[in-house]
C-alpha positions as a Markdown table, in Angstrom:
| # | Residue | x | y | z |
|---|---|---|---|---|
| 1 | Unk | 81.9 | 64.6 | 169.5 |
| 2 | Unk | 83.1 | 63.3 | 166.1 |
| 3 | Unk | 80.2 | 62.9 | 163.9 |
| 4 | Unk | 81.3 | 60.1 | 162.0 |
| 5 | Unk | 82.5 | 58.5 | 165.0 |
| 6 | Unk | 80.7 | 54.6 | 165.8 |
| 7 | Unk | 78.7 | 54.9 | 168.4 |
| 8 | Unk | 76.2 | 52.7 | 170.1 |
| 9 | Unk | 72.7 | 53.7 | 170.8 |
| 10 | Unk | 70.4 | 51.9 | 173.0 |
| 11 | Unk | 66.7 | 51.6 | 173.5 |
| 12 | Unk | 63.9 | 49.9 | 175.1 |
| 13 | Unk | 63.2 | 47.1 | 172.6 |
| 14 | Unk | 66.4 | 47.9 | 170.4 |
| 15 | Unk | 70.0 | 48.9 | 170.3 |
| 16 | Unk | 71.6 | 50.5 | 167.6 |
| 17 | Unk | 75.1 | 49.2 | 167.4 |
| 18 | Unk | 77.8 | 50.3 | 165.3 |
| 19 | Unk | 77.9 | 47.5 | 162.1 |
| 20 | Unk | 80.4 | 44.7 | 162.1 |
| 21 | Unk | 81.0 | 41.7 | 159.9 |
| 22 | Unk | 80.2 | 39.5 | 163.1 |
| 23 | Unk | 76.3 | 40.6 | 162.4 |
| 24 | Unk | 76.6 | 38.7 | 159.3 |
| 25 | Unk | 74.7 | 35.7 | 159.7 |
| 26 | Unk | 72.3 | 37.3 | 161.9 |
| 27 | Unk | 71.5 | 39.8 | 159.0 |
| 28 | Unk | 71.2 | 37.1 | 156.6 |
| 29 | Unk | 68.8 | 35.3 | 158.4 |
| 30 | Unk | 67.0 | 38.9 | 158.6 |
| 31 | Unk | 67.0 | 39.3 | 155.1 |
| 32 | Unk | 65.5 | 36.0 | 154.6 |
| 33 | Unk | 62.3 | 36.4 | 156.4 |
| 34 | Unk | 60.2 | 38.0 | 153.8 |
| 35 | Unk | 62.5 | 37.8 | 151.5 |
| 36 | Unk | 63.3 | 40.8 | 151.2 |
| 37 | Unk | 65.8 | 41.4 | 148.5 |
| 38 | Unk | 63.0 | 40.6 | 146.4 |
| 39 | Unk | 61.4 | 43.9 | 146.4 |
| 40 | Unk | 61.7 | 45.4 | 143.4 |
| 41 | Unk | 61.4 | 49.1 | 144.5 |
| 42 | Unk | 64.0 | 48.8 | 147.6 |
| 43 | Unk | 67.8 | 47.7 | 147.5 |
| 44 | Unk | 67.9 | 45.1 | 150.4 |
| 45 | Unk | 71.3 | 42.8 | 149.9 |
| 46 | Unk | 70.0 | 39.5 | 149.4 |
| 47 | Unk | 71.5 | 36.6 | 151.5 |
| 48 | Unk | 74.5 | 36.0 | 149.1 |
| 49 | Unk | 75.6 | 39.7 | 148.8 |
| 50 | Unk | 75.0 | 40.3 | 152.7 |
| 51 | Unk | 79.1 | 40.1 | 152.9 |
| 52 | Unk | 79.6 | 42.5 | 150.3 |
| 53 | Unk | 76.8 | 45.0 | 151.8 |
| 54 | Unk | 78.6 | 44.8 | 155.3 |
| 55 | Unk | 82.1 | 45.8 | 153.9 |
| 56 | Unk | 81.0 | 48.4 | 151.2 |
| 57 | Unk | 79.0 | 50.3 | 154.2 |
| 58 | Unk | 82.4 | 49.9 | 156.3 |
| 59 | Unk | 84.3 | 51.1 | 153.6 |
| 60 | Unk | 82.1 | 54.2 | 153.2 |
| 61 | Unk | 82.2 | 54.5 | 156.9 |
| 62 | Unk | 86.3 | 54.5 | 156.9 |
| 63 | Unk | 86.1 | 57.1 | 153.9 |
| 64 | Unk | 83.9 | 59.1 | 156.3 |
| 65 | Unk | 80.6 | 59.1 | 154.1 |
| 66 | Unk | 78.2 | 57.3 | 155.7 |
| 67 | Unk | 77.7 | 55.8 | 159.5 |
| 68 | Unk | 76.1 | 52.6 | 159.8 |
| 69 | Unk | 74.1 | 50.6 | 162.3 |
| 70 | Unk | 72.9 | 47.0 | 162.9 |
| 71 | Unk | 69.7 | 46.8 | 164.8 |
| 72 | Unk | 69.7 | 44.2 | 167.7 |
| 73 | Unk | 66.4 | 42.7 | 169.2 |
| 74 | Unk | 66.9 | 43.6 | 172.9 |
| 75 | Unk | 64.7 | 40.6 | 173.3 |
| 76 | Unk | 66.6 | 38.1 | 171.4 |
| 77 | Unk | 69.9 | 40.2 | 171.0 |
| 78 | Unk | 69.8 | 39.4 | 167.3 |
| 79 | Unk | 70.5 | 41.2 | 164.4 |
| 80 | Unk | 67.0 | 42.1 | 162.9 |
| 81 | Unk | 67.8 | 45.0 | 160.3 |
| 82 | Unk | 70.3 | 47.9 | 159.0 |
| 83 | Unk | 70.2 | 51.8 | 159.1 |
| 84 | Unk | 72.6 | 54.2 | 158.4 |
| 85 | Unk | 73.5 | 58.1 | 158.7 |
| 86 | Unk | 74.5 | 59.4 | 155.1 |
| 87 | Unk | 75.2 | 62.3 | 153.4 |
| 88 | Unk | 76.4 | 64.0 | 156.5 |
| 89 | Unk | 77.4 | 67.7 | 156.0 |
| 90 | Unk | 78.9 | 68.6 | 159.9 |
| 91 | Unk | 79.4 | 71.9 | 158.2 |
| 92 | Unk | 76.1 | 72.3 | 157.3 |
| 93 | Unk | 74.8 | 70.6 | 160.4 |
| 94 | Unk | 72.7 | 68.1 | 158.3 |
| 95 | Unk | 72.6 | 64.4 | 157.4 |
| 96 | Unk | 70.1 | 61.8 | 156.2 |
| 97 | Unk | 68.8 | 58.6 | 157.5 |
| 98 | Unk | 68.6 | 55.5 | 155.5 |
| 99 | Unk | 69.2 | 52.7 | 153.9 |
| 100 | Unk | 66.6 | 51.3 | 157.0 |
| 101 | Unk | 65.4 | 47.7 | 156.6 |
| 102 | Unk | 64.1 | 45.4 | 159.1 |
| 103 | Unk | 63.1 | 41.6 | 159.1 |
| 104 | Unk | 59.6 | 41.1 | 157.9 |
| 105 | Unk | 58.3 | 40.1 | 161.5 |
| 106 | Unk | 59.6 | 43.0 | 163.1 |
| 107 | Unk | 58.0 | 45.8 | 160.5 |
| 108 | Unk | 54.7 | 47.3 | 161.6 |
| 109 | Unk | 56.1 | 47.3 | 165.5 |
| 110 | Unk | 57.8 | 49.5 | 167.7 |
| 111 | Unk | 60.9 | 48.9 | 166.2 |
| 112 | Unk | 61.0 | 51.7 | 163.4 |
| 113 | Unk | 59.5 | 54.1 | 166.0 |
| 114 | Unk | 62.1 | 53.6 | 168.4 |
| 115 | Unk | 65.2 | 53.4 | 165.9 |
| 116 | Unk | 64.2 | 56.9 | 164.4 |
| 117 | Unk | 63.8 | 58.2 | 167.9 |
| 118 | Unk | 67.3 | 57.1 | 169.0 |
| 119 | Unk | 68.8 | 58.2 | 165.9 |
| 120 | Unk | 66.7 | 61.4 | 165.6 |
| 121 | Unk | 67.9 | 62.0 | 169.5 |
| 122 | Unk | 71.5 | 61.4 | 168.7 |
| 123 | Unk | 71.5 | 63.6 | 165.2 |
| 124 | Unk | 69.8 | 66.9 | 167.7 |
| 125 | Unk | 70.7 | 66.6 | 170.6 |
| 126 | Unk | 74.1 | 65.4 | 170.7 |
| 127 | Unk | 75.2 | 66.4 | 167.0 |
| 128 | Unk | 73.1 | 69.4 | 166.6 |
| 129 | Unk | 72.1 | 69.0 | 163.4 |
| 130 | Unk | 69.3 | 71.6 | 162.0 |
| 131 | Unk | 67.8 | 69.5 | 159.4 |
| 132 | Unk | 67.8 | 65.5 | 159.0 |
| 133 | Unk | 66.2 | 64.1 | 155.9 |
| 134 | Unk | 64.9 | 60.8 | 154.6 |
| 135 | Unk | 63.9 | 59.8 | 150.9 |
| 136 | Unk | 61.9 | 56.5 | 149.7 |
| 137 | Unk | 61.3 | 55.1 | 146.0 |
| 138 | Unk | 57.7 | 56.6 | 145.0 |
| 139 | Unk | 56.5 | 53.5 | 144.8 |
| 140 | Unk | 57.7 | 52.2 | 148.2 |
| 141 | Unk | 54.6 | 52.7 | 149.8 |
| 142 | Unk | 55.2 | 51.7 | 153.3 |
| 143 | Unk | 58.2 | 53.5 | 153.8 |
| 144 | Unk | 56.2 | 56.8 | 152.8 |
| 145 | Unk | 53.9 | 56.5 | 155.1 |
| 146 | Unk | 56.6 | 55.2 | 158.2 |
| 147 | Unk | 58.5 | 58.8 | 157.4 |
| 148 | Unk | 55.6 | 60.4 | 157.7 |
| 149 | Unk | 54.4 | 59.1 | 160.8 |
| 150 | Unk | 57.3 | 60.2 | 162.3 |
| 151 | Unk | 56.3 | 63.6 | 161.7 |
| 152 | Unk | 58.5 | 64.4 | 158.5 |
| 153 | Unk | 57.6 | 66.7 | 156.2 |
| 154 | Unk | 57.6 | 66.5 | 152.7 |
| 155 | Unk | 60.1 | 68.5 | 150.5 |
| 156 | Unk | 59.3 | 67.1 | 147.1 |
| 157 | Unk | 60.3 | 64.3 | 144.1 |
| 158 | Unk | 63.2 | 64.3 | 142.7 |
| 159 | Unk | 62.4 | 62.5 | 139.1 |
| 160 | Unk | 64.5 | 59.8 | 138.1 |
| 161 | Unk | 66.3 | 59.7 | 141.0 |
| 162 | Unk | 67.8 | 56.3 | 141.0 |
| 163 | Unk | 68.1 | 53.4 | 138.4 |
| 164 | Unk | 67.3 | 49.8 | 140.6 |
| 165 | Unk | 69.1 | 46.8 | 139.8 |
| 166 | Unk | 66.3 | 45.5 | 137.6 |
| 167 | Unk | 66.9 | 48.3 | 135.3 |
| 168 | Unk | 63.5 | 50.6 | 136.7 |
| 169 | Unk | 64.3 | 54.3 | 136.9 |
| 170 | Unk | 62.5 | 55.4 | 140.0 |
| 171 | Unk | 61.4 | 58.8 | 141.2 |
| 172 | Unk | 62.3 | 59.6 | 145.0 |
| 173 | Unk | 60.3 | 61.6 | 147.5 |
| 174 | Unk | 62.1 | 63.6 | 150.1 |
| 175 | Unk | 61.3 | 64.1 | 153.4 |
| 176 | Unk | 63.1 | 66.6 | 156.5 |
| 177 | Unk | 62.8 | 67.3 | 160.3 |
| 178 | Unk | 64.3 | 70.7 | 161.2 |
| 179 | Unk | 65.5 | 71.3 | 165.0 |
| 180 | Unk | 62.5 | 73.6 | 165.2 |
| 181 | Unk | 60.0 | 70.5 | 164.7 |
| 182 | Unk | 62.5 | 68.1 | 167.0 |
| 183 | Unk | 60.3 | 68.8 | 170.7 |
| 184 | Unk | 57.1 | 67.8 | 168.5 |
| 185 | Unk | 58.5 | 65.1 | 166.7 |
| 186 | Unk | 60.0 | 63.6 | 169.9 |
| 187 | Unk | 56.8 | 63.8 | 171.9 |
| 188 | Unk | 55.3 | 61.8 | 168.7 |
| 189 | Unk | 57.5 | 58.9 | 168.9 |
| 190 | Unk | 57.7 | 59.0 | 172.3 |
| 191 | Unk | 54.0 | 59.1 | 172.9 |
| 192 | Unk | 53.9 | 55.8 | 170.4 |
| 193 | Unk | 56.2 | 54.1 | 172.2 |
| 194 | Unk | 54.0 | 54.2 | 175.0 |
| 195 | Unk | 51.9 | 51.5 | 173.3 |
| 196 | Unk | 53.2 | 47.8 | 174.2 |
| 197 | Unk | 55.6 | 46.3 | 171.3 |
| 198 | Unk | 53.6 | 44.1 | 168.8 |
């Protein structure tokens, strides 16, 4: 299998579906509850550049540097959030996950859980990757602390990693699963997943 190929993954309370413009309005309503694109430590589009975010990850997908997702509600079959594969090395058997956000009102659920366990699935056991890795802004608290509840491991900072749109230059923590760690990991989110959706 192609590992820059669009595929779609499906879940219990989610489906990962390869990203299309039709999510659009979907997405924008996402990225309005909370408000999102207000953070100052995370890059969420905001409701106006929603457009431009679709096509620039759809560009990067046709150049072959990045494959993106838009998270659907099984429940409502909305659009509730974004993630992507990036940095994909098949030669090296390695990619990252990220750019992840999800509405407000669906953080702190079983949504994350279950999209990293679909996407963890699909990057071992069907792509065979030996590592996957993650990275957050130091200062983006709660996504620390969702990586490593998944079971990541932390590799380090990398300082001044990233200048935000509001002009702050922000450190980055990385994180990494190994295939080695995958039958753990997987019991992990599988065993959380066994706890009714919030």
């Amino acid at each position: 299998m192609s590992w820059k190929k669009p595929v779609t993954l499906n879940g219990k309370y989610i489906a990962l579906v390869p990203l299309s413009m039709e999510h659009c309005t979907d997405l924008i309503a996402a990225t309005k509850d909370g408000e999102l694109w207000k953070l100052w430590y995370a890059t969420v589009p905001s409701p106006e550049g929603m457009m431009a975010e679709i096509q620039h990850r759809l560009d990067s997908q046709d150049k072959g540097t990045l494959l993106p997702w838009t998270v659907i509600d099984n429940r409502t079959n909305l659009a509730i959030g974004m993630t992507t594969y990036l940095k994909v090395s098949e030669a090296d058997r390695r990619l990252d996950i990220g750019w992840t956000w999800y509405r407000r009102s669906a953080q702190m659920t079983s949504v994350n859980t279950e999209c990293k366990l679909l996407l963890l699935k699909h990057a071992f056991e069907t792509l065979k990757c030996v590592a996957v890795g993650f990275g957050a802004n130091f200062f983006n608290n709660n996504s620390r602390r969702a990586i490593e509840r998944l079971g990541a491991k932390f590799d380090g900072i990398i300082r001044n990693k990233r200048i935000m749109p509001n002009g702050a230059v922000c450190d980055f923590c990385l994180y990494s699963i190994i295939d080695s760690e995958w039958k753990t990991v997987k019991l992990n989110l599988e065993s959380k997943l066994l706890k009714p959706m919030t």
